[in-house]
MARKOL-479440 format. One line per field, with one value per residue: x, y, z of N, C-alpha, C in turn; residue number from 1. Coordinates in steps of 0.001 Angstrom, whole numbers, plus 500000, padded with zeros to 6 digits. Each point is the difference from the previous one (the first is absolute). Last residue first. Layout:
BEGIN
n_east = [X, ...]
n_north = [Y, ...]
n_up = [Z, ...]
ca_east = [X, ...]
ca_north = [Y, ...]
ca_up = [Z, ...]
c_east = [X, ...]
c_north = [Y, ...]
c_up = [Z, ...]
seq = [NUM, ...]
END
This chain:
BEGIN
n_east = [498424, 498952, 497089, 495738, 499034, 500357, 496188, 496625, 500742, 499403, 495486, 497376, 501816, 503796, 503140, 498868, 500792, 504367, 500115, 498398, 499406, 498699, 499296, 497190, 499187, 498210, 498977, 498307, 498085, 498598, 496431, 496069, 496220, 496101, 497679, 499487, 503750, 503817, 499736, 500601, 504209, 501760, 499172, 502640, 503115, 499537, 500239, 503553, 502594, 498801, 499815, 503081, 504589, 504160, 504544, 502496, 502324, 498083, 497130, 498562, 497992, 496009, 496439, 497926, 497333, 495916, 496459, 497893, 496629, 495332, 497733, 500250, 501212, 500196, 500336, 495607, 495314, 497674, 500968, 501874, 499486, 496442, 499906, 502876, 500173, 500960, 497858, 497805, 499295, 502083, 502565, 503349, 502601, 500830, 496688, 496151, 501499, 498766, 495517, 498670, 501315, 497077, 495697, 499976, 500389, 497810, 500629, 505873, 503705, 500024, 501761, 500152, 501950, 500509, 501939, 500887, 499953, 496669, 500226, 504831, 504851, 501645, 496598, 499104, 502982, 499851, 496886, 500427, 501858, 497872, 496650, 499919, 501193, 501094, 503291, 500851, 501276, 499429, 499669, 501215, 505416, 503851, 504877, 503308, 503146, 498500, 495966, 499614, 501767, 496572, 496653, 500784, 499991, 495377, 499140, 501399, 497068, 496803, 499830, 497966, 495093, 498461, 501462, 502650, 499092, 497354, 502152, 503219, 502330, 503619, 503271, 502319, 499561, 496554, 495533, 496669, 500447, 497702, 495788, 499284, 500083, 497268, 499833, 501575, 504659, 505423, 506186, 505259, 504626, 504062, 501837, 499449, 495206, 497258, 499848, 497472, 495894, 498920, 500275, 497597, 495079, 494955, 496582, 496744, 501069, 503163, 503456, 504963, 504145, 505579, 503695, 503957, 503942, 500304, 499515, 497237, 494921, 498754, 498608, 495748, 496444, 499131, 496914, 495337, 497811, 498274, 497047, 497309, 497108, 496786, 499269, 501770, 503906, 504077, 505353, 503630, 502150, 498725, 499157, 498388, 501851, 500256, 496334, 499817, 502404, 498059, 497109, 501499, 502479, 497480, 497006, 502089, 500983, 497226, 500080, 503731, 503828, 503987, 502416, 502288, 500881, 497202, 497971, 495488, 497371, 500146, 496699, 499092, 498320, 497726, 499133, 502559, 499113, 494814, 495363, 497623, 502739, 504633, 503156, 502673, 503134, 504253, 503066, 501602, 503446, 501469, 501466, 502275, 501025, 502674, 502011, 499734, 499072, 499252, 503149, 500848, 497633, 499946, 498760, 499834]
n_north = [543746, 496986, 498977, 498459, 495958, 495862, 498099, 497297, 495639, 496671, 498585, 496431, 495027, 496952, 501418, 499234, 495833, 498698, 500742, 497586, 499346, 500441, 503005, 501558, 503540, 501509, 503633, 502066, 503926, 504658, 502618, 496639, 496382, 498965, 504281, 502181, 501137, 496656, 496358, 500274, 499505, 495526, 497788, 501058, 497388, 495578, 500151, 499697, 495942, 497093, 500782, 503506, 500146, 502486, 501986, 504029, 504273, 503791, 503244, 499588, 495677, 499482, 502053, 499102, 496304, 500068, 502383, 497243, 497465, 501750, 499967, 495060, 495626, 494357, 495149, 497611, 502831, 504110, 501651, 499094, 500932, 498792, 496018, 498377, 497104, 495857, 496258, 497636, 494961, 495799, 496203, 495546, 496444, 499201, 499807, 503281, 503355, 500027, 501274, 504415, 502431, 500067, 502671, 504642, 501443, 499207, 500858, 501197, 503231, 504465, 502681, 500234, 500360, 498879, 500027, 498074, 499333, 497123, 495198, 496985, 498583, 496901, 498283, 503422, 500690, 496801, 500715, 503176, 499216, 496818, 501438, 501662, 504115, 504599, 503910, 502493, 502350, 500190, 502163, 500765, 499542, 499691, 498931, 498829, 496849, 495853, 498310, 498480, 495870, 496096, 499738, 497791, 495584, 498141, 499527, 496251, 496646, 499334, 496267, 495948, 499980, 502248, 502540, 501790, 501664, 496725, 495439, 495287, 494594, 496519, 495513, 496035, 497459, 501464, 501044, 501594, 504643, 502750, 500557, 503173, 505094, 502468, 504479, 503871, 500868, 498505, 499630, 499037, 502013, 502111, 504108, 504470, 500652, 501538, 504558, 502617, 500367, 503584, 504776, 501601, 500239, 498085, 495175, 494679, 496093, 495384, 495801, 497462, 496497, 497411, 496619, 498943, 500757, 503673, 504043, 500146, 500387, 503909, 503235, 499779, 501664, 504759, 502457, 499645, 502879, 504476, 501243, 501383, 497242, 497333, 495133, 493967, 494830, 495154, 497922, 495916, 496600, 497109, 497704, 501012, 503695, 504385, 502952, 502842, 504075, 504067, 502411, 502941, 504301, 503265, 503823, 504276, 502821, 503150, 504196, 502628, 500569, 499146, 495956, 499372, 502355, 502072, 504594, 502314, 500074, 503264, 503167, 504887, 504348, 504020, 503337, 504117, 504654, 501025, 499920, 500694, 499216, 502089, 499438, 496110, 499871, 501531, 497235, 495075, 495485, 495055, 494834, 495975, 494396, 494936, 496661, 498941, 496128, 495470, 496882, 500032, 497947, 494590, 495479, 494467]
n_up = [475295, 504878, 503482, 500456, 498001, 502721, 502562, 497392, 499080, 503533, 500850, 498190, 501257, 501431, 503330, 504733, 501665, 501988, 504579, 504506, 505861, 504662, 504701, 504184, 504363, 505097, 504974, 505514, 502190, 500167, 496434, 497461, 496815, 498631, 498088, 495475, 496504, 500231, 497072, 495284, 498571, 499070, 496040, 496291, 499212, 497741, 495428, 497743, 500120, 496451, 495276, 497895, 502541, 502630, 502949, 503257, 501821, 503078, 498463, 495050, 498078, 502152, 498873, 495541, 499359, 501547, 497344, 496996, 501621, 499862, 496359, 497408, 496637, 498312, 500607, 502345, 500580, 500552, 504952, 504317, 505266, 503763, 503984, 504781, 504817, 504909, 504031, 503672, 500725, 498999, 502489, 499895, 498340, 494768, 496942, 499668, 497608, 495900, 498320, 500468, 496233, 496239, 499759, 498916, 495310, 495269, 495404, 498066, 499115, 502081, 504199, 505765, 505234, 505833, 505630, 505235, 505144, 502770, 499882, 501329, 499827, 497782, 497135, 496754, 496632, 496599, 496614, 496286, 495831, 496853, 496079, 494830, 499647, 503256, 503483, 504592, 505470, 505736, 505558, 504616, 502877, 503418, 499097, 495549, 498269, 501655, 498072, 495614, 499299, 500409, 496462, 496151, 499652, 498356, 495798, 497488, 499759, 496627, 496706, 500709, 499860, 495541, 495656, 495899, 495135, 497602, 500623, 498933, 498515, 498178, 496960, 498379, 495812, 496441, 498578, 502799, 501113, 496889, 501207, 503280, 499025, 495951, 496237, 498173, 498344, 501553, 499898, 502799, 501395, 500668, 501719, 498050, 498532, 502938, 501006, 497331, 500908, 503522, 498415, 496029, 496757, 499926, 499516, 501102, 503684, 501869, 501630, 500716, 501788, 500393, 502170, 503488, 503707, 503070, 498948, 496593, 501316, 501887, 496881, 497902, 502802, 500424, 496626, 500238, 503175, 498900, 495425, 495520, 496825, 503026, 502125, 501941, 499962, 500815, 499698, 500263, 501226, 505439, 504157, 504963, 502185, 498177, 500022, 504264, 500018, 497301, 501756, 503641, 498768, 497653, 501571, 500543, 495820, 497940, 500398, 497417, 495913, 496418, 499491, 504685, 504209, 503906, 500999, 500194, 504113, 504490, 503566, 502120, 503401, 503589, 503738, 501399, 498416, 499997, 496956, 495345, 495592, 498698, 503175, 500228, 496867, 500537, 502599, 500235, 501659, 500135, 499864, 497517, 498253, 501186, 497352, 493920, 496019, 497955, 501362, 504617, 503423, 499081, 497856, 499870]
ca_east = [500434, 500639, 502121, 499630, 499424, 501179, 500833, 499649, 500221, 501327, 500624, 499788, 498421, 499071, 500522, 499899, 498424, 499806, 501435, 499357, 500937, 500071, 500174, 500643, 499341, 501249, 499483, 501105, 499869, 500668, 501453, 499921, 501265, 500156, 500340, 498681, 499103, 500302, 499547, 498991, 499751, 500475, 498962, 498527, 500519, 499725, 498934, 499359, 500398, 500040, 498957, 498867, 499487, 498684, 499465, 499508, 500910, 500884, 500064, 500533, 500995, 500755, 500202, 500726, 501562, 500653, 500229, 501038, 501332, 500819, 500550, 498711, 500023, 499058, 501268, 501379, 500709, 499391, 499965, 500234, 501181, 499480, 499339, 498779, 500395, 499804, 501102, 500703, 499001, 499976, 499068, 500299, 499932, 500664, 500590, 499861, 500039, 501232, 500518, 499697, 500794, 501406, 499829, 500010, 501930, 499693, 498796, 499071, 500586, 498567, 500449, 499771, 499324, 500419, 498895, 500442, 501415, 499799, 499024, 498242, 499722, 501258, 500645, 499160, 499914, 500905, 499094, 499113, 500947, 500956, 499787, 498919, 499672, 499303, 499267, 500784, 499181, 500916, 499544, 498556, 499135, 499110, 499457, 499096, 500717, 501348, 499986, 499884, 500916, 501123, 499479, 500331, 501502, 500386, 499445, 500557, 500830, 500136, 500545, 501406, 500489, 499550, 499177, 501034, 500006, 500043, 498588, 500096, 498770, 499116, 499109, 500623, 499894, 500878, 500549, 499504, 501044, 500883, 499937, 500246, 500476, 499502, 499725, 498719, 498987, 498492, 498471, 499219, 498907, 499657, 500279, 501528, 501214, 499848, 500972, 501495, 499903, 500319, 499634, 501564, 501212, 501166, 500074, 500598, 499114, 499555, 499242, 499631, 499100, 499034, 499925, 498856, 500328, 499959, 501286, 501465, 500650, 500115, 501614, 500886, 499671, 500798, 501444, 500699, 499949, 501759, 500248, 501269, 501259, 499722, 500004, 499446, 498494, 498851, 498730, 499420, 500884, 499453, 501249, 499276, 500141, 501087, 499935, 498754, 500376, 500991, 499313, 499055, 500835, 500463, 499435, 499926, 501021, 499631, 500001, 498881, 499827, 498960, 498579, 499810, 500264, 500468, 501519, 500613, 500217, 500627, 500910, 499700, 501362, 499719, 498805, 500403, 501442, 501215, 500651, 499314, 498539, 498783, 499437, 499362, 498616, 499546, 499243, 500165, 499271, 500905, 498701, 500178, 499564, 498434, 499156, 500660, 499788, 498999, 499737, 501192, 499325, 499878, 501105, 499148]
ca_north = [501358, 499756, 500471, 501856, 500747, 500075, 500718, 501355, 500571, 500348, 500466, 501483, 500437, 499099, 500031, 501554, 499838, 499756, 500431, 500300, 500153, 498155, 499974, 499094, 499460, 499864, 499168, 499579, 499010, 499599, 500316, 501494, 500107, 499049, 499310, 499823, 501180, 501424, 499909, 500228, 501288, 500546, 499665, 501244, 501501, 499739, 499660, 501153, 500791, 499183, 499135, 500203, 499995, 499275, 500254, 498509, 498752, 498906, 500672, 500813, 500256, 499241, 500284, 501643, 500023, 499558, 501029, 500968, 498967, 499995, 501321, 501062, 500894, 501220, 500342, 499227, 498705, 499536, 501028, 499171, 500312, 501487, 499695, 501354, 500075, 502048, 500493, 501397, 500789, 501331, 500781, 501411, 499190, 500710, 498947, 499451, 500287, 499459, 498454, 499343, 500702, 499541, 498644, 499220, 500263, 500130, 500076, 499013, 498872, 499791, 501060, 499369, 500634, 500425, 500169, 500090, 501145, 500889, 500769, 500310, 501084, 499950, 499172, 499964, 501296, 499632, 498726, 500285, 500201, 499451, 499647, 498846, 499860, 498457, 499947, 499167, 500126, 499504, 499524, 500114, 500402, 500966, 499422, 500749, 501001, 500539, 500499, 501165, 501091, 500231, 500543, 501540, 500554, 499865, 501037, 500781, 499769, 501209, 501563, 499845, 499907, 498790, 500394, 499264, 501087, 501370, 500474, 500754, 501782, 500280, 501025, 500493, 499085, 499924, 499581, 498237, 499372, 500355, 499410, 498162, 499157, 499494, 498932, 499680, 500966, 499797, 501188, 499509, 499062, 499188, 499240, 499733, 499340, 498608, 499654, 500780, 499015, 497978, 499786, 499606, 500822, 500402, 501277, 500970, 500438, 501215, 500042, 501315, 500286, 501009, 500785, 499509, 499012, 498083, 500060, 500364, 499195, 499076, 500571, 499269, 498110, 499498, 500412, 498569, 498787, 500172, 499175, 500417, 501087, 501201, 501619, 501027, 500791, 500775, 500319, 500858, 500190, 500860, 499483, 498748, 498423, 498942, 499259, 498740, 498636, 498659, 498926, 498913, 499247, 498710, 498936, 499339, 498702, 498411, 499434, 500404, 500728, 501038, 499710, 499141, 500405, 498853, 499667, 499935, 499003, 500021, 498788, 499632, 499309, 498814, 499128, 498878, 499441, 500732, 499208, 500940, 499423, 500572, 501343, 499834, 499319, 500947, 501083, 500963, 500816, 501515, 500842, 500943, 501760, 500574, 500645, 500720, 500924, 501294, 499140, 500758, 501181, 501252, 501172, 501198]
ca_up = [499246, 498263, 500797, 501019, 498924, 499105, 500605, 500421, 498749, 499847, 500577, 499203, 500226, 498624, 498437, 499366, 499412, 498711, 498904, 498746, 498833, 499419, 498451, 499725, 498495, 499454, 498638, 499115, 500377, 501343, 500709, 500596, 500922, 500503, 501124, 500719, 500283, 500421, 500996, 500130, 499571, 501536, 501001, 500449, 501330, 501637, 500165, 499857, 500747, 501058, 499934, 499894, 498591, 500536, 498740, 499784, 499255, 500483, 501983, 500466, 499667, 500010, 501321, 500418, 499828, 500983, 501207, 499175, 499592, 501415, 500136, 500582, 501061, 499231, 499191, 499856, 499974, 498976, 498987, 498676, 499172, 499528, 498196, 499352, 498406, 499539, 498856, 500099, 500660, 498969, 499944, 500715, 501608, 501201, 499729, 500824, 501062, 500246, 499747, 501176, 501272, 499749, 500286, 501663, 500772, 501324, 500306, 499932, 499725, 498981, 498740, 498635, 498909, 498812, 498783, 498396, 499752, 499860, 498595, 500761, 500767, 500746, 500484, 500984, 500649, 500557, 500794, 501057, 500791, 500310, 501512, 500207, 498555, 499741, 498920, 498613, 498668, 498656, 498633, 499997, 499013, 499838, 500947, 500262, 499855, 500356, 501470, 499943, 499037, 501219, 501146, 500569, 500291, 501570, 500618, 499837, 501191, 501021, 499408, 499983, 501889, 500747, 500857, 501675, 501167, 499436, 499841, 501125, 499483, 501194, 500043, 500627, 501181, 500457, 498721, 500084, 500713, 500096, 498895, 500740, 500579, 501040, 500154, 499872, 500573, 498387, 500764, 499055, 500772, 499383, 500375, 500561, 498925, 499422, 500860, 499376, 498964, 500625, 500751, 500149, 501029, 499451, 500754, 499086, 499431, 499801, 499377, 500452, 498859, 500673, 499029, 499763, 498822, 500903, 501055, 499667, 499475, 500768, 500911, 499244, 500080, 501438, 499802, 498888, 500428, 500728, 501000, 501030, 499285, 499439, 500612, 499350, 500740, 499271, 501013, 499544, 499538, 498555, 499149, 499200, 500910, 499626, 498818, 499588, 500932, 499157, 499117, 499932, 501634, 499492, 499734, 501232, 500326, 499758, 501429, 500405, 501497, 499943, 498379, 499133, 499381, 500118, 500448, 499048, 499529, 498385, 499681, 498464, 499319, 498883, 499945, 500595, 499487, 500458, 500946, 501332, 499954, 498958, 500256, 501195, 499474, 499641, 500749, 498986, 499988, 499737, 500849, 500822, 499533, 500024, 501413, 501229, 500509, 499384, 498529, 499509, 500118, 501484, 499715, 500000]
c_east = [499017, 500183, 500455, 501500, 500287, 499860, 501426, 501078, 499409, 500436, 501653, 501112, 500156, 498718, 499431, 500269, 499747, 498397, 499349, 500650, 499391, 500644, 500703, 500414, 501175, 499520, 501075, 499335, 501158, 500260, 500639, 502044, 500196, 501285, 500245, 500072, 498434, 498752, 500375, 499877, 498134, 499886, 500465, 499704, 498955, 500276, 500156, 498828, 498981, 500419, 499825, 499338, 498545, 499954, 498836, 499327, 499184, 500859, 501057, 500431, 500706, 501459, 501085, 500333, 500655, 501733, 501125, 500358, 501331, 500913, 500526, 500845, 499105, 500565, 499733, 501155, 500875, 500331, 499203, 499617, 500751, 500901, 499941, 500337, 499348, 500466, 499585, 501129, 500570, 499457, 500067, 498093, 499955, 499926, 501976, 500918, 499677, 500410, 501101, 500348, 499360, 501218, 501336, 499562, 499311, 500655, 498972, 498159, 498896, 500762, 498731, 500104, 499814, 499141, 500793, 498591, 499967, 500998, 499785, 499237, 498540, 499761, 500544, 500142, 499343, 500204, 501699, 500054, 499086, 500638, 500924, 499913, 499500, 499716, 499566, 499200, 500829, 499035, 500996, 499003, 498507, 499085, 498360, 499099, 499576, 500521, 501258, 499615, 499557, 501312, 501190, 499202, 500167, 501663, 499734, 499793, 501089, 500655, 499739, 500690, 501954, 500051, 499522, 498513, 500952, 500341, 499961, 498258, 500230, 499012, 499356, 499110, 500799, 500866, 501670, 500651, 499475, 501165, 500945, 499948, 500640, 501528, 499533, 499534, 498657, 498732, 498902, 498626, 499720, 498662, 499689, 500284, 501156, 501154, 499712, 500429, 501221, 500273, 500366, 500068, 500885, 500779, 501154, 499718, 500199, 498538, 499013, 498503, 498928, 499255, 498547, 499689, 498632, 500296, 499513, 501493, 500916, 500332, 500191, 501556, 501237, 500591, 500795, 501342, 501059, 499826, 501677, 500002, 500711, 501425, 499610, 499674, 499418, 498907, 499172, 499037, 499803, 501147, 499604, 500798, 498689, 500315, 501073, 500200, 499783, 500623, 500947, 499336, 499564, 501518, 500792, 498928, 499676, 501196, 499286, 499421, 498373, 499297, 499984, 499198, 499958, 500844, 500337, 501493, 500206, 500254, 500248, 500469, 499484, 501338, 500314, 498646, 500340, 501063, 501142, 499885, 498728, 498835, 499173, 499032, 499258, 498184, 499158, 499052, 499293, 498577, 500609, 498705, 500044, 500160, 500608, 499483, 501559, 499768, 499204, 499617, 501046, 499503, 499191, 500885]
c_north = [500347, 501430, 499847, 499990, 501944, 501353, 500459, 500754, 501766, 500841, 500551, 500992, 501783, 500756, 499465, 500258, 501725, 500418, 499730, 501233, 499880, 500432, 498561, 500229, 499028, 499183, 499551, 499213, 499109, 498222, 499889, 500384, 501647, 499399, 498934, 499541, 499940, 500640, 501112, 499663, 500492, 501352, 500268, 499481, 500723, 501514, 500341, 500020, 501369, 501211, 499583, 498898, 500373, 499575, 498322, 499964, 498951, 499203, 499276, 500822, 500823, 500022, 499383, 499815, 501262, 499170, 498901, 500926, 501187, 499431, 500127, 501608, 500998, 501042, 501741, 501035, 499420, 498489, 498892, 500989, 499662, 500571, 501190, 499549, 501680, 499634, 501235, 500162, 501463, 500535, 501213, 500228, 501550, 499565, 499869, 498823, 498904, 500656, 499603, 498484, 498900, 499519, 498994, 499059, 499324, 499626, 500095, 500221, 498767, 498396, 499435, 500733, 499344, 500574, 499902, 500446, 500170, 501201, 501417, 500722, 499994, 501224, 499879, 498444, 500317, 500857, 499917, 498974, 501070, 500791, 499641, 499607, 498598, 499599, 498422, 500020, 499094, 500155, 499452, 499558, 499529, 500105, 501121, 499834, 501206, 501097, 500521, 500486, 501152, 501320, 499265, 500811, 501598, 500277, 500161, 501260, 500985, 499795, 501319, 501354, 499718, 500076, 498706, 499574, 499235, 500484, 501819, 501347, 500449, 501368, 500468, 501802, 500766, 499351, 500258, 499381, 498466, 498951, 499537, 499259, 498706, 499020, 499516, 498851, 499884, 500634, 498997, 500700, 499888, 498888, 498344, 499296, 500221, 499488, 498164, 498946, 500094, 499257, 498654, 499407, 499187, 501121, 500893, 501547, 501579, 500880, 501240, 500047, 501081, 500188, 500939, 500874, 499644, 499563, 499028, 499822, 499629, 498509, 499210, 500531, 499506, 498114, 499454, 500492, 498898, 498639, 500387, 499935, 500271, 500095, 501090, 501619, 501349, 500601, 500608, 500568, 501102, 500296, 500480, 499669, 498839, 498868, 499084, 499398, 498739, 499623, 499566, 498900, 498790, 499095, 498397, 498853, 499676, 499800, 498778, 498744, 499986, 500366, 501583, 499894, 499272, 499616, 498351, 499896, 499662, 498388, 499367, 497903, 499750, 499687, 498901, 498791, 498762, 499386, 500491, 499339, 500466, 498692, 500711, 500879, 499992, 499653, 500418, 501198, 500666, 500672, 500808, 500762, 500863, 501274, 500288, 500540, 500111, 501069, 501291, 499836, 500642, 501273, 500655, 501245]
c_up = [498726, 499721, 498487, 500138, 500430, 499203, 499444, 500863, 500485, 498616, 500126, 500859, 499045, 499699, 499193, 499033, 499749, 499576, 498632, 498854, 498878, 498704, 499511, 498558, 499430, 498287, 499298, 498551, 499074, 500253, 501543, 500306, 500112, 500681, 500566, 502029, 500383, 500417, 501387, 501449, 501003, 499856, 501368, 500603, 499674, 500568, 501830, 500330, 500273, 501237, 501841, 500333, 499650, 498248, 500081, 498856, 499625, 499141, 500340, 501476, 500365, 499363, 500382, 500984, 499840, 499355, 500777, 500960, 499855, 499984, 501217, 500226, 500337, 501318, 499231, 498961, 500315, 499478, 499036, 498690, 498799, 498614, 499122, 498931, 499300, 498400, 499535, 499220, 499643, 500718, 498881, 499444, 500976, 501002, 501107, 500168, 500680, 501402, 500068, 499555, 501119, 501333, 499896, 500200, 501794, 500762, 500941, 500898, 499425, 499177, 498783, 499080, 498501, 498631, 498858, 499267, 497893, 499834, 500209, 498761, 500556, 500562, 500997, 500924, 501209, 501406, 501440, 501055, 501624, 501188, 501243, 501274, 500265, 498565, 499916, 498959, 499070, 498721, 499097, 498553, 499882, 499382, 500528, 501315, 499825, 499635, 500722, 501376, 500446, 499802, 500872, 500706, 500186, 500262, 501218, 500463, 499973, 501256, 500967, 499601, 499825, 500836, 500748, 501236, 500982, 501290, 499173, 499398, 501086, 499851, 501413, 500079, 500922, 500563, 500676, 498479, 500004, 500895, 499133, 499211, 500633, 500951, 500982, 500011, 499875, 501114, 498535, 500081, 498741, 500510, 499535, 500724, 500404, 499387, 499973, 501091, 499079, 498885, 500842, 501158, 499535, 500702, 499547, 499963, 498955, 499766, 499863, 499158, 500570, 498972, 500284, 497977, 499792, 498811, 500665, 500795, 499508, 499198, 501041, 500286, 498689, 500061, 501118, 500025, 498763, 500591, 500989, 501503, 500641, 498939, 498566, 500450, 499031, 501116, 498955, 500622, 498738, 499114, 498519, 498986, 499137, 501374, 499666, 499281, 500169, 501270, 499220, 499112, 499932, 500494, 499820, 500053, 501790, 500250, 499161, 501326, 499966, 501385, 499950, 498948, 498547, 498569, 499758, 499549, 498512, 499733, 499061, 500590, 498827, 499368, 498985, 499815, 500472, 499852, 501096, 501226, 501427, 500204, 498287, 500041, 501496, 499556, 498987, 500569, 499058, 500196, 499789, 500706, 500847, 499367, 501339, 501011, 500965, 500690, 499595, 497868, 499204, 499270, 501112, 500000]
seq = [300, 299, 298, 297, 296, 295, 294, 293, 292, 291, 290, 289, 288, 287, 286, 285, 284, 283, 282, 281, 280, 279, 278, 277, 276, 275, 274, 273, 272, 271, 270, 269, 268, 267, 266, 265, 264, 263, 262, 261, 260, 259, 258, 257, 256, 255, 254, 253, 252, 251, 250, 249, 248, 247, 246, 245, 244, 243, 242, 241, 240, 239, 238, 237, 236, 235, 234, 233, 232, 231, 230, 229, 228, 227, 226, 225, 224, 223, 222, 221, 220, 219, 218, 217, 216, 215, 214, 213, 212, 211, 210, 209, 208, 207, 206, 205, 204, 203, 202, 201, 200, 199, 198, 197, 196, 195, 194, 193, 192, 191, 190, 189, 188, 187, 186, 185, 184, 183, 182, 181, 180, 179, 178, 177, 176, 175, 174, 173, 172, 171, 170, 169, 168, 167, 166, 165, 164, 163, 162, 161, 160, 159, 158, 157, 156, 155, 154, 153, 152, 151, 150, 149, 148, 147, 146, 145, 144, 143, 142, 141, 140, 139, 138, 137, 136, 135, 134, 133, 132, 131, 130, 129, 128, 127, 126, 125, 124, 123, 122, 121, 120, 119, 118, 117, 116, 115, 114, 113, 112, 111, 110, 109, 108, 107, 106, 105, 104, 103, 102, 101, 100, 99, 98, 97, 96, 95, 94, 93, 92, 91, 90, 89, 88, 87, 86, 85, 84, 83, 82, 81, 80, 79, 78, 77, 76, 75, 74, 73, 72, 71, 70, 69, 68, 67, 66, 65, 64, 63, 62, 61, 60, 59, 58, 57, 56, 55, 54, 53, 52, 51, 50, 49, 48, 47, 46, 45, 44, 43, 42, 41, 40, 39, 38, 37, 36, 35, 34, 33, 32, 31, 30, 29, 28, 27, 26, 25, 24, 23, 22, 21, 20, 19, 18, 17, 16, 15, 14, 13, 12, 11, 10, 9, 8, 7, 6, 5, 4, 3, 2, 1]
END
């Protein structure tokens, strides 16, 4: 089974950030970041603490391929065919059809195999040695990974009162609330999938942990999955420019309005310790309109 050293760098740092502190109407000492866009491997982002776990799983079953699926610019499949790589596994990436740069630039550099639009198991049942790992990392196994880091983030935020994360298929919440309780983690649905809390309470319970008093705001999907909202976009201004952190539109940007909004409805009040989980997603900024527009305001 590959240690912790095989896919990632841990534990991620907790860094302060005053200035976003205080434009989200928070006071300077109120809110870290836990930089889990630091884990460093495929590009970075927080499925490799998923996948800590599940190619652990897989290759102690004696897999010798991992197949799974996702969005185009999928940061999960990008992660899943870089983990593989760095266990010698080969790798099949089943896509839903989609376009950009972006992840699907950092695929093919890792020579995954991509079809698109296919069926998975279907796929790996033409295999031998084949393992489907789930959409999203997303399982009671896969969020085990997330419980590491709520321990991470207690230590290293003693106090803390809220943890904001963004939610795409569930996983890294469920982990969250796990190791911290339902009532410290909100999270925020980006429109990933259909029913982020039913989602979320189902692996929690599977956890051997109470959903009772899961916190979610639904408020922040806008017009769609992968589609930026005007608060998204405000909050990667903010961000970039108060603190350096650079947010992606589909996932990150999303969850800091949704701490944006909960600011301003009260649900976390200044003074109270907050700590926003940035799960990373990089690349998936280069693949998205977005990035062509912003290029566009510095071109000559």
């Amino acid at each position: 089974m590959p240690s912790v050293s095989d896919l990632g760098v841990w534990k991620t740092p907790c860094e302060p950030a005053p200035r976003l502190a205080e434009r989200l109407g928070l006071r300077a000492g109120d809110l870290w970041i836990k930089r889990d866009d630091w884990l460093g491997l495929g590009g970075g982002g927080n499925k490799l603490r998923k996948l800590e776990h599940l190619c652990g799983e897989a290759v102690a079953a004696g897999a010798t391929t991992l197949v799974t699926t996702g969005a185009a610019q999928s940061n999960y499949a990008r992660l899943t065919a870089a983990s593989a790589r760095r266990l010698g596994l080969d790798v099949v990436l089943v896509l839903h059809a989609g376009s950009g740069t972006g992840n699907l630039t950092l695929d093919a550099v890792f020579g995954a195999e991509i079809v698109w639009d296919g069926d998975p198991e279907e796929i790996a049942a033409r295999r031998p040695g084949a393992a489907v790992l789930p959409y999203g990392g997303s399982s009671a196994v896969g969020a085990r990974g997330y419980v590491t880091c709520a321990e991470e983030i207690l230590e290293q935020v003693p106090g803390v009162q809220h943890v904001v994360v963004g939610v795409g298929s569930g996983g890294t919440m469920a982990g969250l609330v796990a190791g911290l309780g339902a009532g410290r983690v909100l999270g925020v649905d980006t429109g990933a999938v259909s029913d982020p809390v039913e989602r979320v309470s189902g692996f929690v319970t599977e956890l051997g942990v109470s959903a009772e008093g899961l916190r979610m705001r639904l408020d922040q999907v806008g017009p769609g999955y992968e589609l930026l909202t005007d608060a998204a976009r405000q909050a990667i201004s903010d961000a970039g420019r108060l603190e350096g952190l650079v947010l992606d539109p589909v996932y990150t940007a999303k969850a800091m309005a949704g701490l944006a909004a909960a600011v301003r409805d009260g649900d976390i009040k200044p003074g109270e310790k907050t700590v926003f989980v940035h799960t990373g997603g990089l690349p998936g900024l280069f693949g998205h309109p977005l990035a062509a527009e912003l290029a566009t305001l510095v071109m000559p």
